[in-house]
SEKE-64645 format. One record per residue (C-alpha): x, y, z. Coordinates in steps of 0.25 Angstrom, whole numbers, plus 5000, padded with zeros to 4 digits. Each point is the difference from the previous one (the first is absolute). Example, Ala and Ser with C-alpha at 12.3 -4.5 7.8 and 13.67 -1.06 7.14 Angstrom:
BEGIN
504949825031/500650144998/
***
This chain:
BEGIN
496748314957/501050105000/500250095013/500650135002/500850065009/499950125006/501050054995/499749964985/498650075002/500750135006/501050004988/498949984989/499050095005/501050125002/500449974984/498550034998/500150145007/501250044994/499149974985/498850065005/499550104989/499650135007/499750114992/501150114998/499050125000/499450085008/501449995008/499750065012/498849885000/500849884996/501450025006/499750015014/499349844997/501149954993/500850085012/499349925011/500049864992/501149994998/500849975014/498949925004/500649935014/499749875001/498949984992/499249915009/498750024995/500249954986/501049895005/499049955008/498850004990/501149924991/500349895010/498449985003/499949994987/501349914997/499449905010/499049964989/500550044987/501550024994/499650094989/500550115009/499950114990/498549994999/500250055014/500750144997/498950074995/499350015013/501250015010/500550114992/498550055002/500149975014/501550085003/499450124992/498950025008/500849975014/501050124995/498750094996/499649995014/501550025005/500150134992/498750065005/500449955014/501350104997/499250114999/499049975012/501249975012/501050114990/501049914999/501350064994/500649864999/499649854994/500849894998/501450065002/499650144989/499150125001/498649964999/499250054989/499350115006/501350055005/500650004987/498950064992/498950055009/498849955006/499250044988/500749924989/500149895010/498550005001/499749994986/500949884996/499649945012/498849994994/500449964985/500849895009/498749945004/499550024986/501249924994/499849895013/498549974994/500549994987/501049905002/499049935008/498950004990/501149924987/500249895011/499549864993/499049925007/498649965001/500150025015/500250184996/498650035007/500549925013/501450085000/499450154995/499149965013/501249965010/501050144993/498750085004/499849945014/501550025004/500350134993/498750045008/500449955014/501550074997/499150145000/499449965013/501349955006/500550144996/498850095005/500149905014/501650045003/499550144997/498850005011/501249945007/500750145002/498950065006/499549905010/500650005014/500049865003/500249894990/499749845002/500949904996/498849944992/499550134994/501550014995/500049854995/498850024992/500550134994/501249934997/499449874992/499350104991/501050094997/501249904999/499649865000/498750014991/500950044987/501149875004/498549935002/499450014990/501350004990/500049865006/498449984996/500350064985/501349914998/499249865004/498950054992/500650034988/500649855001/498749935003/500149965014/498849985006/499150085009/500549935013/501450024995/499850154996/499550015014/501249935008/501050084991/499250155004/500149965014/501549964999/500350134994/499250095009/500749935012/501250044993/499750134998/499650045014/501449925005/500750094989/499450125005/500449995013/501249974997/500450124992/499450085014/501149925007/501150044989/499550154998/500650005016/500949885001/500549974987/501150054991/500450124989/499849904989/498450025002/500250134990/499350105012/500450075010/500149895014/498950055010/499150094990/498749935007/500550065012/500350134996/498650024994/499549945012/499249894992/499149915008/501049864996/499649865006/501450055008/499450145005/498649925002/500549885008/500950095009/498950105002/499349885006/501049965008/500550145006/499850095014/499350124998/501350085000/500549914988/498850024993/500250144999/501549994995/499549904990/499050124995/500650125000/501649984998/499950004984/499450145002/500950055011/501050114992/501249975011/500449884995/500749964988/499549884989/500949925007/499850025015/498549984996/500249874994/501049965012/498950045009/498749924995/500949884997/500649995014/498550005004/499749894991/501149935004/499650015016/498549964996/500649864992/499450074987/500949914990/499949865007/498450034998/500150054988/500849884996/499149915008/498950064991/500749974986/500449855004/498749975002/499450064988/500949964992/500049845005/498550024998/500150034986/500949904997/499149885006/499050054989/500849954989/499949875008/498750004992/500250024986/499649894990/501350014994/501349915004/500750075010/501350014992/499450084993/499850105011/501650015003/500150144993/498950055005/500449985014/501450054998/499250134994/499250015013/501449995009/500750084993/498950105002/499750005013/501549965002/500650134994/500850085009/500150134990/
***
């Protein structure tokens, strides 16, 4: 049975993209989805529906109906969250509501969802009912997950479990149940669906906090501005772990200095980081992803399926927790 690397699947999916048929009219409707699809990342989501599937099956086309399902609605949900945190930049460009207004960015948001469902429903497979039900559950847990980081700004004190959860709905439920609707689709069974959801979410909450570590540590490639969490004083895994850690006194430089008018973006960032640094934030942090992430890999230890066959979807995990950008 033929298997695809990730590579292949990456390469293949983003010929679909560039094909997709999206109506010309109403402009200001259409363009910002043709305008947010298509510099699409990594496209994690998709490649990882297509290697659960591929585990089973090689008949990888039948596969691109539901990731491209799956890639539309993650990008509805980043376009809404555009408006929500009015972020002026995504993946390197202005974001659509920066470009043409909260209004229109609204509106084809939600024909974004409309088209996401669409593509979902022309997927071929007597197991639909089954991925309808897991497309449902996860695009449900991703509004939760939002509506939990948003509480977030208003709460003084933030646990690192309360932060974890919040995090495996609004992140690693989409990469789960991606994960869940590729196995599906190929007929693996229950036990196997089950093993490949909990993989993925492990994977997910590993990714997260990684990209918590980068928005701090990482480098310019990431397409943002390095230390934005900081700046909007956003209660990150980092900003959690060092509040735990710290005296009083670092307490309150940890909560007030993104607000504090006498210090530039720079000596802001400086600042918290140099805290972070003190308290052995990172090496935790780090800690933290090693372990999720060995975690999710014993998982696939599990699966029915030879463990060859699992080769790419390893190398997708490490190069997704592994990523330094």
């Amino acid at each position: 049975m033929k298997l695809y690397t990730n590579s292949a699947l990456l390469s293949l999916f983003e010929q679909h993209i560039a094909e997709m048929a999206i109506p010309e009219e109403p402009h200001y409707l259409y363009a910002p989805i043709k305008y947010g699809l298509e510099v699409g990342g990594k496209r994690i989501r998709p490649i990882l529906l297509m290697l659960t599937y591929n585990l089973y099956a090689e008949d990888i086309e039948r596969a691109i109906v539901p990731a491209m399902a799956v890639e539309i609605f993650h990008n509805f949900t980043l376009l809404h969250d555009d408006i929500m945190d009015n972020a002026s930049v995504r993946r390197g460009r202005p974001s659509v509501p920066a470009k043409w207004g909260n209004n229109i960015a609204i509106l084809s948001g939600d024909a974004m969802l409309i088209l996401a469902y669409k593509y979902l429903q022309r997927t071929s497979s007597e197991r639909l009912p089954q991925i309808f039900e897991q497309f449902n559950k996860m695009a449900a847990e991703v509004c939760e997950g939002q509506q939990f980081d948003m509480d977030f700004e208003t709460k003084d004190k933030v646990s690192v479990e309360e932060y974890m959860r919040m995090i495996e709905l609004k992140t690693a439920a989409l990469l789960a149940g991606s994960a869940e609707i590729g196995a599906l689709l190929a007929g693996a069974s229950d036990h196997d669906c089950q093993n490949l959801y909990n993989f993925a979410r492990e994977i997910g909450l590993a990714f997260q906090l990684q990209d918590d570590l980068l928005d701090s540590y990482g480098d310019n490639q990431l397409g943002k501005k390095i230390g934005g969490d900081i700046l909007e004083g956003k209660k990150t895994i980092l900003m959690i772990e060092a509040f735990s850690r710290a005296t009083a006194e670092q307490r309150e430089v940890l909560c007030t200095t993104h607000l504090r008018k006498d210090l530039s973006d720079e000596e802001k960032i400086s600042t918290i980081k140099g805290l972070y640094d003190a308290l052995g934030v990172p090496e935790r942090v780090e800690q933290q992803i090693a372990k999720i992430f060995e975690k999710a890999l014993a998982i696939l230890d599990n699966l029915s399926v030879a463990a060859d066959r699992t080769v790419e979807l390893r190398k997708y995990a490490e190069n997704l927790v592994g990523r330094k950008s």
